[in-house]
N, C-alpha and C positions, 0 to 999 in steps of 0.2 A: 634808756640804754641805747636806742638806735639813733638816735640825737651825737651821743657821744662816738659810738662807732664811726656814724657820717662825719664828723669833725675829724677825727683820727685820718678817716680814708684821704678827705679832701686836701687835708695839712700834708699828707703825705705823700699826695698827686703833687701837690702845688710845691714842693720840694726837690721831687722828682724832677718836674719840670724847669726850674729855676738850674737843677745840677746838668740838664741837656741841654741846655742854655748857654753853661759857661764853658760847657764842653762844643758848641757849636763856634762859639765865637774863636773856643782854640784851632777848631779843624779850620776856620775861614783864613787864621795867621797863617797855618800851616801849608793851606790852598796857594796862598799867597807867594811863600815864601818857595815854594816847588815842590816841597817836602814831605813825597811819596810814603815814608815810612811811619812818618807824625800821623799821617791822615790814616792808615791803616790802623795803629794805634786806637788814636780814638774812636776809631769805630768799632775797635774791639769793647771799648771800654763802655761804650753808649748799648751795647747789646742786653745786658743785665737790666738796665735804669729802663730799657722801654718792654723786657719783660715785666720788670715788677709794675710799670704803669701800668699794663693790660690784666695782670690782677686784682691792683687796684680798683681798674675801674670796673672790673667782675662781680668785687665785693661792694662794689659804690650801687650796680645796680642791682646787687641779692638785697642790697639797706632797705631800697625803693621798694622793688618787688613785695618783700616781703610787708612792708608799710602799707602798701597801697591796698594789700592783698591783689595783686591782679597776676598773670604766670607769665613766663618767660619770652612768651610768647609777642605778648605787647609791648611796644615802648612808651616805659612811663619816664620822665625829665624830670631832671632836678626842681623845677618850677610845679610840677604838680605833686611832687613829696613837700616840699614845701610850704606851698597852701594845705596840707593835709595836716601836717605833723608840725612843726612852729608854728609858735605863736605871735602874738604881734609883735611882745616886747623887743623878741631873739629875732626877727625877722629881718632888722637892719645889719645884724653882724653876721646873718648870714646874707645877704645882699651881699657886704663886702668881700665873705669869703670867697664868693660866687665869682663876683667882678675879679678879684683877684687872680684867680684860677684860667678863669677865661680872656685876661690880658697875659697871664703867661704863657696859653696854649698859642695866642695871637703872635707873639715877640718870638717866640720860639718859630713858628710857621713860618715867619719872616726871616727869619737865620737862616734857616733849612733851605729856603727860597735860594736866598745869595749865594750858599755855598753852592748850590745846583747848577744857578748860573755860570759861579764861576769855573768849576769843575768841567760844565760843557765849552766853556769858550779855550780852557784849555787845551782840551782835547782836538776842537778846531784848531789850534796855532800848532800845534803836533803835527798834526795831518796837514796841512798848509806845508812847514815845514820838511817833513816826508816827500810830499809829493813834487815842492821844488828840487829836491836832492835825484829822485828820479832821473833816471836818462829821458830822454826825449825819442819819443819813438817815430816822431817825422823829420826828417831831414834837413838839415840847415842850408840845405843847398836851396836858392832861392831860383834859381837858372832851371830849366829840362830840357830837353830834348823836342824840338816841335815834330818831328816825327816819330816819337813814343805812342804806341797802339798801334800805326800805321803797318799794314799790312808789307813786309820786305819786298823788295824787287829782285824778280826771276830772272836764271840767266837769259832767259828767253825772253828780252824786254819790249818783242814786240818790233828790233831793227831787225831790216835784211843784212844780212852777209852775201856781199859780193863777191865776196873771191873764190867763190866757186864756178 
């Protein structure tokens, strides 16, 4: 029975992640394209798919846990339910489920990646932009004054008056 559950959970991780996959690739068009509202969008729509991942992978390790007999406490990996619980026969198609799962979490991380970038380079040509539009707050006057600080000169400069 916990053979079957673990198959259900992981079919349904590895689906999960396949569907933020082609959802990642839409938010990168949309990155792309400028298209503030697209990208809002989908990131409503990925909020559900990475709840239910995180229950999944809740139930993926109550399967272990409970298999292993060990508490919540410890981390037990797919690879040690495994040698526990399969058998030789089954051990190759779970190999593959394994491998599959974890080239999607791969390809997915790598999406995530790009779109981060490209979102932050945005953001710099924004503020680039911005900051060209800016008035300039030093003067374009390239010339000054060489007696600028200099202390002024007093009527009393220091000549005699004759005419008294």
């Amino acid at each position: 029975m916990s053979l079957e559950r673990m198959k259900e959970t992981m079919t349904a991780m590895l689906q999960c992640h396949d569907t933020l996959y082609a959802l990642a690739i839409e938010k990168r068009e949309a990155i792309k394209k400028g298209d503030a509202l697209a990208v809002s969008e989908i990131s409503k729509k990925e909020n559900p798919l990475v709840e239910q991942l995180q229950q999944l992978e809740a139930s993926r390790a109550d399967v272990v846990q409970s298999d292993l007999g060990i508490g919540a406490a410890e981390d037990a990996t797919f690879s040690d339910w495994e040698k526990a619980v399969v058998s030789d026969e089954e051990r190759e198609a779970w190999q593959k489920i394994y491998l599959d799962l974890a080239n999607s979490v791969y390809t997915l991380k790598q999406a995530n990646k790009l779109n981060q970038e490209l979102l932050r380079d945005s953001l710099l040509w924004v503020k680039l932009n911005l900051n060209l539009l800016k008035p300039q707050k030093q003067s374009l006057n390239n010339y000054r004054n060489p007696r600028d600080g200099q202390a002024t000169l007093s009527v009393f400069s220091g000549r005699i008056d004759s005419r008294t």
